[in-house]
NUDOTOR-862595 format. One record per atom (N, C-alpha, C): x, y, z; residue in one letter. Coordinates in steps of 0.2 Angstrom, whole numbers, plus 5000, padded with zeros to 4 digits. Example, Ala and Ser with C-alpha at 12.3 -4.5 7.8 and 13.67 -1.06 7.14 Angstrom:
BEGIN
506649725039A
506249785039A
506649845039A
506449895035S
506849955036S
506450005039S
***
This chain:
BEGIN
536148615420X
536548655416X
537148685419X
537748675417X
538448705419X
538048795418X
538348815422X
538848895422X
539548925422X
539448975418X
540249015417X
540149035426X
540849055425X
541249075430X
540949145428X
541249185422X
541149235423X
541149265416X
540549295414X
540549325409X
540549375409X
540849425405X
541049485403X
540549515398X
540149575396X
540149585391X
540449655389X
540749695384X
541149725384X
540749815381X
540549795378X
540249845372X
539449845372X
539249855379X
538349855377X
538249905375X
538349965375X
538150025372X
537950025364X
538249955362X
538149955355X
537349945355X
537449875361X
536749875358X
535949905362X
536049965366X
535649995371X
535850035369X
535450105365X
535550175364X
535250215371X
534450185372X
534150205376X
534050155381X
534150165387X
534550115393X
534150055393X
533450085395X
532950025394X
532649985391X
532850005384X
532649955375X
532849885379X
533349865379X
533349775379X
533849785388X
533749735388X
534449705396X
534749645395X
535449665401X
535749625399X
535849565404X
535249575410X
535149535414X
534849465413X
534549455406X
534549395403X
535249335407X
535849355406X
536349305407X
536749315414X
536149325418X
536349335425X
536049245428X
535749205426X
535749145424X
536349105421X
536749125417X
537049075415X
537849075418X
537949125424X
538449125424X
538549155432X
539149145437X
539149165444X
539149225444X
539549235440X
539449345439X
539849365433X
539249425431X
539349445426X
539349535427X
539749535422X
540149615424X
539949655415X
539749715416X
539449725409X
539749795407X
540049805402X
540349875402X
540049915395X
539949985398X
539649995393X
539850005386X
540650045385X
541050025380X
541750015385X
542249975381X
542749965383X
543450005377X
544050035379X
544350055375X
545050015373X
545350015367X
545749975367X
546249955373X
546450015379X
546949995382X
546749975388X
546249945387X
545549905393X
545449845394X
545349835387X
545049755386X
545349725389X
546049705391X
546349665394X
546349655402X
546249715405X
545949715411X
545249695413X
544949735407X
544149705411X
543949645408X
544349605401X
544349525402X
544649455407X
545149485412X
545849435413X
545549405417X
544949375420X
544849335425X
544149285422X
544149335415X
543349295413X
543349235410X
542849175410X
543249135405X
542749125398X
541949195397X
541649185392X
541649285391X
541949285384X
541649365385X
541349365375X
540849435378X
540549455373X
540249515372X
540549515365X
540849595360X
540549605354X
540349655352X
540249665345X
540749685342X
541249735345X
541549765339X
542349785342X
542349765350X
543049745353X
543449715349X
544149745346X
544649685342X
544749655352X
544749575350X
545249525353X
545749485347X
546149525351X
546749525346X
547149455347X
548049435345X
548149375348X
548549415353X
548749475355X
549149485363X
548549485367X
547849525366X
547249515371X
547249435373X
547149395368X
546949325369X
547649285373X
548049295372X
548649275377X
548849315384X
548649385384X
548649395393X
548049385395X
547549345392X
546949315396X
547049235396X
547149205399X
547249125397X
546649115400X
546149135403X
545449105407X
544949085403X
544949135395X
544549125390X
544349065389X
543949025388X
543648975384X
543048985381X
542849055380X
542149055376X
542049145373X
541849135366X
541949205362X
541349205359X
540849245363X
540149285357X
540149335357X
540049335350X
539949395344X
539449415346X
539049485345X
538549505346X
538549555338X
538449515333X
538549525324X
538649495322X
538549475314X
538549425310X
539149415308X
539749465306X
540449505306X
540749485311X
541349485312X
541549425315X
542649445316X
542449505312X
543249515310X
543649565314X
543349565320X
543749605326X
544149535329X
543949485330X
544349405331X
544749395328X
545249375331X
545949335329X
545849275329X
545449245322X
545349185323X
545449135325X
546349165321X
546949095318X
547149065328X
547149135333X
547149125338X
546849085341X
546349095340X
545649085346X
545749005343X
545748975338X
545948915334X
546548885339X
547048895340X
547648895341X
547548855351X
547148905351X
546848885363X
546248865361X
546048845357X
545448825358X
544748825360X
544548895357X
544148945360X
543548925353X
543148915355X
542548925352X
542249015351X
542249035342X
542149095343X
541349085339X
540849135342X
539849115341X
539949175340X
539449185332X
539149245329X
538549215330X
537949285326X
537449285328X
537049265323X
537449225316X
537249205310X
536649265307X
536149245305X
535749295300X
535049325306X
535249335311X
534849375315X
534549465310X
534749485305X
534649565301X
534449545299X
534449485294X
534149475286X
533549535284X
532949535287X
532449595286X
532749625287X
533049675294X
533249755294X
533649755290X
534049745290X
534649765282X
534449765276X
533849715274X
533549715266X
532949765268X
532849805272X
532249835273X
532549905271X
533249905274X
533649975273X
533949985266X
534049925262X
534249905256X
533849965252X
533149935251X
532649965248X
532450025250X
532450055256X
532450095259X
532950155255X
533450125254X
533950165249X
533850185241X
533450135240X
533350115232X
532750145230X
532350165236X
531450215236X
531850275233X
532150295240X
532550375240X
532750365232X
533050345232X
533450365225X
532850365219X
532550325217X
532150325211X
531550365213X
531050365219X
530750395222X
530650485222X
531250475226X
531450575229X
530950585233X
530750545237X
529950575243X
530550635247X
530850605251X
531450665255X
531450715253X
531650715245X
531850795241X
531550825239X
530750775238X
530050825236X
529650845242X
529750805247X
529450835252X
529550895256X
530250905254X
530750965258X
530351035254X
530551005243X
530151065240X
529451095242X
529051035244X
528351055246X
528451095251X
528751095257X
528851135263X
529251185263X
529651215258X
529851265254X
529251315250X
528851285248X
528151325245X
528251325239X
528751265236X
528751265228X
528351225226X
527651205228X
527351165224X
526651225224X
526551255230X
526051315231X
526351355223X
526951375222X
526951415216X
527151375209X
526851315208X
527251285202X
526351305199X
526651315192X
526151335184X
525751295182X
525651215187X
525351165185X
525351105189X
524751095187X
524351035196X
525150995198X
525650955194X
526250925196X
526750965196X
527250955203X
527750975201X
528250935200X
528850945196X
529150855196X
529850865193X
530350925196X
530750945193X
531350895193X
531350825197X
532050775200X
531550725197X
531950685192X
531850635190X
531650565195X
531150535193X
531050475195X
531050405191X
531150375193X
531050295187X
530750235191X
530650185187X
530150105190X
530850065191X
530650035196X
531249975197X
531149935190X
530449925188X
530549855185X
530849855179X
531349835175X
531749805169X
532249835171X
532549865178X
533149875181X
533449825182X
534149815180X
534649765183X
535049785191X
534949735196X
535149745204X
535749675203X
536349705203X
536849675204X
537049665213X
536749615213X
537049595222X
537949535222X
538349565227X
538849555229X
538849505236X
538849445236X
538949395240X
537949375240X
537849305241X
537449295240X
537249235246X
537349255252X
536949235259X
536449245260X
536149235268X
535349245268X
535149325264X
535549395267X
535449435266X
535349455259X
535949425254X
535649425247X
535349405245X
535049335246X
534549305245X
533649355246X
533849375251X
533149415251X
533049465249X
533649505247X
533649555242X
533449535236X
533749485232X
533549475226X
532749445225X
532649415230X
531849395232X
531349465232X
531449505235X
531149575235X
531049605228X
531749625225X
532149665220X
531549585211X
531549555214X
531249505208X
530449525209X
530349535215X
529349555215X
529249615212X
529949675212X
529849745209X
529949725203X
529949675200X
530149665192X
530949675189X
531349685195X
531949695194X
532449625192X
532649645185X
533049595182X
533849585189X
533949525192X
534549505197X
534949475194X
535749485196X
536249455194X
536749455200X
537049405203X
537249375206X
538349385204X
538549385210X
539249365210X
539349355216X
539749295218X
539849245225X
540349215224X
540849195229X
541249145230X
541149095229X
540449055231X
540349005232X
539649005226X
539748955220X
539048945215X
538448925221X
538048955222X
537448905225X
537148885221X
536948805222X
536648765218X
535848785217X
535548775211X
535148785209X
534748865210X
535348925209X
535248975209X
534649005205X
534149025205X
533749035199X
534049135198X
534549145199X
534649225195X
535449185193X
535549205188X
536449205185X
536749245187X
537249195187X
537749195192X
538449205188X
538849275190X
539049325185X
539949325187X
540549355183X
540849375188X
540849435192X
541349445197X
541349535199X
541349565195X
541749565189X
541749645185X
541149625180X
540749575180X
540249575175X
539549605179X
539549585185X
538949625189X
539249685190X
539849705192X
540049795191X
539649835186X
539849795181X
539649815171X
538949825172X
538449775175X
537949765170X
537549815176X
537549805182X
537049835188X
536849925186X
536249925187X
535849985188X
535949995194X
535949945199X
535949985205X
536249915209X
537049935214X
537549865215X
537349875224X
537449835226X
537349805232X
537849755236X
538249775240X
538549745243X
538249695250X
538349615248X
538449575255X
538749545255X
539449545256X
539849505256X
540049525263X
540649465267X
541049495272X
541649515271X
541849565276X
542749575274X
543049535274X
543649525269X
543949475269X
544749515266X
545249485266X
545749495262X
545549495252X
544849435254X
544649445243X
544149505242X
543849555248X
543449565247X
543549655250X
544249655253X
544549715257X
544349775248X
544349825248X
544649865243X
544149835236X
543749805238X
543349765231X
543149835226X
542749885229X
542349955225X
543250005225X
543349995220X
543950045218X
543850085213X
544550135211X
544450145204X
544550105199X
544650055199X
544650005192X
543749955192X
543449945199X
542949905195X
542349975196X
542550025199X
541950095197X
542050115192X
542450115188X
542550135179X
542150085175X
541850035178X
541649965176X
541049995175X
540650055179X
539950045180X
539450095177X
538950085175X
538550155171X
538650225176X
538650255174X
538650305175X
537950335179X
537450305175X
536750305180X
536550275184X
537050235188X
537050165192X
537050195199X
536850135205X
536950175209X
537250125216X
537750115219X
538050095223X
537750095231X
537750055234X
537450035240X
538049995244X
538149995252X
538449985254X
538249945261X
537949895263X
537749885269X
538149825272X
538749825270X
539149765273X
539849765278X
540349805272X
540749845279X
541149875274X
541449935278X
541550005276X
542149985273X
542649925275X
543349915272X
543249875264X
542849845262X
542449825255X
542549905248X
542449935252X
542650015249X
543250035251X
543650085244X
544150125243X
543750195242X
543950225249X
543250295250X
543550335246X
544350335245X
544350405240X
544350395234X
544450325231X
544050305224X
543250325222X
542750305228X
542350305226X
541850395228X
542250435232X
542250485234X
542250525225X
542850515223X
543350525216X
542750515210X
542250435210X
541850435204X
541250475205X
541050485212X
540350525214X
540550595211X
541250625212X
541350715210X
541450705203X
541550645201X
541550655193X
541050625189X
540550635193X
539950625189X
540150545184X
540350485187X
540550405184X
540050385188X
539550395193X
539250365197X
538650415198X
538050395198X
537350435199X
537350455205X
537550395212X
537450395218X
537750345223X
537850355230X
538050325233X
537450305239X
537450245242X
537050245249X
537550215257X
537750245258X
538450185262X
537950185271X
537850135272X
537950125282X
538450125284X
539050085281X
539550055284X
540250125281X
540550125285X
541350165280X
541950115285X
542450155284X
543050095284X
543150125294X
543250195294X
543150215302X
542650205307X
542450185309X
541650175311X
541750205319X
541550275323X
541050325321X
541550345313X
541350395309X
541250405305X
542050455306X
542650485302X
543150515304X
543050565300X
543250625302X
542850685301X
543250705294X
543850675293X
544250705288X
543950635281X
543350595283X
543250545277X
543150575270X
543650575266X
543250605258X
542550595256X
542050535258X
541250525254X
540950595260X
541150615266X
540850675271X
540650745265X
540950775261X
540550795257X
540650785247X
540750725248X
540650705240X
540050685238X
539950705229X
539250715227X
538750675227X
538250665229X
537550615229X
537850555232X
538050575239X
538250525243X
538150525249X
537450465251X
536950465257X
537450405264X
537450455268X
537750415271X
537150405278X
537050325280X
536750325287X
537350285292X
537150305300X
537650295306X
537750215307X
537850175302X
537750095301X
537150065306X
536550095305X
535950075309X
535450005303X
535649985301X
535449945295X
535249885300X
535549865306X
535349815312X
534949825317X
534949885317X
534649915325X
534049915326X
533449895321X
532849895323X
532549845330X
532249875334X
532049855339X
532049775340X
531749755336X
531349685336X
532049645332X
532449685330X
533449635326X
533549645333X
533849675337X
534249685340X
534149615347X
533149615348X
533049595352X
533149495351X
533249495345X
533349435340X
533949405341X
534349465341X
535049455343X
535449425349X
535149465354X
535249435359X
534749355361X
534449365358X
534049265359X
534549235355X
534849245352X
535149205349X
536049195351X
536049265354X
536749245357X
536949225365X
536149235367X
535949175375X
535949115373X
535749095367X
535449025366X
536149005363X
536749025360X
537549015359X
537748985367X
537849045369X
538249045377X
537848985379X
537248975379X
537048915383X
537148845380X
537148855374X
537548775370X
538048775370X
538548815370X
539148805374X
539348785381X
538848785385X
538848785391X
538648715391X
538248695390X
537848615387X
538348585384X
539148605383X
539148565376X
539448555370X
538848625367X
538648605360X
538548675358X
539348705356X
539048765354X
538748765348X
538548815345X
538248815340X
538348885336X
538248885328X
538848955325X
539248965326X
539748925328X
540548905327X
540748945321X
541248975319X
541249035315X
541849005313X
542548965318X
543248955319X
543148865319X
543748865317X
544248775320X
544248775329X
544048775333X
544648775338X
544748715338X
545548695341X
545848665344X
545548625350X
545548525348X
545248525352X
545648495360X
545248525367X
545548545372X
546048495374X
546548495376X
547148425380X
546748385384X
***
C-alpha cells in the first residue's frame, strides 16, 4: 500500500475533549509523518498545511487562497458529514479529491432528535427540578402536574431533507404513532410518508425537524415568512446547521409566543456568540452541537475516515463529495 508523505490533521480537539477518548496514532501507518494540531486559527492554516500533500479537518474553512498557497495537497478528509468549510469548485479545479464521513451519526443525532421531543412533551427536567424544590412534598394531592404534557401518537413530525438521518427519524417518530411528512429536494422512490412541499410541512408539523445541509437553497430556510406558516403549538428542532436559521426571526416568533418552542444544536456562529438573539429568547433549548459526540460516533468516525485516506491511497477513494479534475 502506497503512503502519504504527509499528513496533517488540523482540528483534533474537535474530536478529543478528553485527551485519551480516541488517537490519532491510528494514521501513523499510512503516512511518513504526520503532524497533528490541536486547533488551528484561520491565519495558520496555511502554514501548518504547505508541505502536506493529505490534510484533515472538520471545520477548518480551506478556502480557494488556502488551496492555492499549498500546491502539495492531493487529498481532503472531512472529519463530518458537512462538508461546507471546502471550496469545492476549487478542490475540483486541482483536482483534489475531497472524503466526508457519509452517515457515521445517523443514531446519535436521531437519539438527540427525540431526546428533544421527550423534554418538550414530557418535562422530566422541569419536574424533576419541582420535585427537588419540595413542590411535590407540599402539593394537595398524590399528583402534581402543573406543565402540561401530551402523547406523540396522532402528532404530525414534519422532517426537512430526508437522508439517512431523516430516514431514521421518521422510522422512530412512525413506532410512537406519529403521523410523518416529508419535504426533499430529491422525491425518493417508494417513500412510504408524503411527500409535501416546504411550506406545506412548515403548516402542517406539530413538531419540524431539520436535515438537510447548507446550501445556497437551504441557507435562511426557518425565517419570518415560513415561521408564520406554523401552529403556534408546534415545536422546531434544529440539528443540521446553524445558517438553515434566521436567528433573529426565529428569536422574534419564540418572544411572540408564534412558536411553543425551540431545540437548536447547531447556531450560525459556532462556539455560540454571546450577543446571539435565541441566548435569551423564550422556550428556547439550546445544546453545544454535541448531537455527534457520543463516544461510540466519534470512534465510528474516525474508522471511516482511516478507511477514506486508505482508498485514496489504494486508489480508490471512497465518499467523493466533489468532481475533481482528472490529474494531467
Amino acid at each position: 500500500m502506497m503512503r502519504a508523505k504527509k499528513i496533517v490533521i488540523l482540528d483534533w480537539d474537535t474530536m478529543a475533549y478528553n485527551k485519551d477518548e480516541v488517537s490519532a496514532k491510528r494514521f501513523a501507518a499510512l503516512a511518513e509523518h504526520v503532524d497533528v494540531y490541536r486547533t488551528t486559527q484561520p491565519g495558520e492554516t496555511v502554514r501548518n498545511i504547505a508541505d502536506a500533500d493529505a490534510v484533515i479537518c472538520n471545520k477548518v474553512l480551506l478556502t480557494r487562497e488556502v488551496l492555492d498557497a499549498c500546491p502539495n495537497i492531493r487529498y481532503i478528509g472531512v472529519l463530518a458529514t458537512g462538508y461546507n468549510n471546502v471550496d469545492l469548485e476549487a478542490a475540483n479545479e486541482k483536482g483534489i479529491p475531497v472524503c466526508n464521513a457519509g452517515s457515521y451519526s445517523t443514531d446519535a443525532v436521531t437519539q438527540l432528535v427525540f431526546a428533544y421531543i421527550f423534554d418538550h412533551f414530557q418535562r422530566v427536567a422541569l419536574y424533576n427540578m419541582d420535585v427537588r424544590l419540595g413542590k411535590w412534598e407540599s402539593a394537595p394531592t398524590f399528583s402534581y402536574f402543573p406543565y402540561p404534557t401530551g402523547e406523540l401518537r396522532g402528532k404530525t413530525l414534519g422532517i426537512i431533507g430526508y437522508g439517512n438521518i431523516g430516514k431514521q427519524v421518521a422510522k422512530i417518530a412512525e413506532a410512537f404513532g406519529m403521523s410523518v411528512v416529508i419535504a426533499t429536494r430529491t422525491v425518493p422512490e417508494s417513500c412510504p410518508y408524503p411527500v409535501c412541499s416546504t411550506d406545506e410541512v412548515f403548516a402542517a408539523a406539530d413538531v419540524l425537524t431539520l436535515h438537510c445541509p447548507l446550501t445556497d437553497q437551504t441557507a435562511g430556510l426557518v425565517n419570518k415568512k415560513t415561521l408564520a406558516r406554523m401552529k403556534e403549538t408546534a415545536v422546531l428542532i434544529n440539528t443540521s446547521r446553524g445558517g438553515t436559521v434566521v436567528e433573529q426571526d426565529l428569536a422574534d416568533a419564540l418572544n411572540h409566543d408564534m412558536l411553543a418552542a425551540a431545540y437548536l444544536d447547531v447556531l450560525t456562529t459556532e462556539p455560540m456568540s454571546a450577543d446571539t438573539p435565541l441566548k435569551s429568547a423564550k422556550n428556547c433549548i439550546i445544546t453545544p452541537h454535541i448531537g455527534w459526540t457520543p463516544l461510540e460516533t466519534r470512534r465510528r468516525l474516525l474508522d471511516i475516515t482511516e478507511d477514506n485516506l486508505r482508498g485514496w491511497l489504494n486508489g480508490n477513494p471512497q465518499h467523493v463529495v466533489n468532481q475533481p479534475a482528472a490529474a494531467e
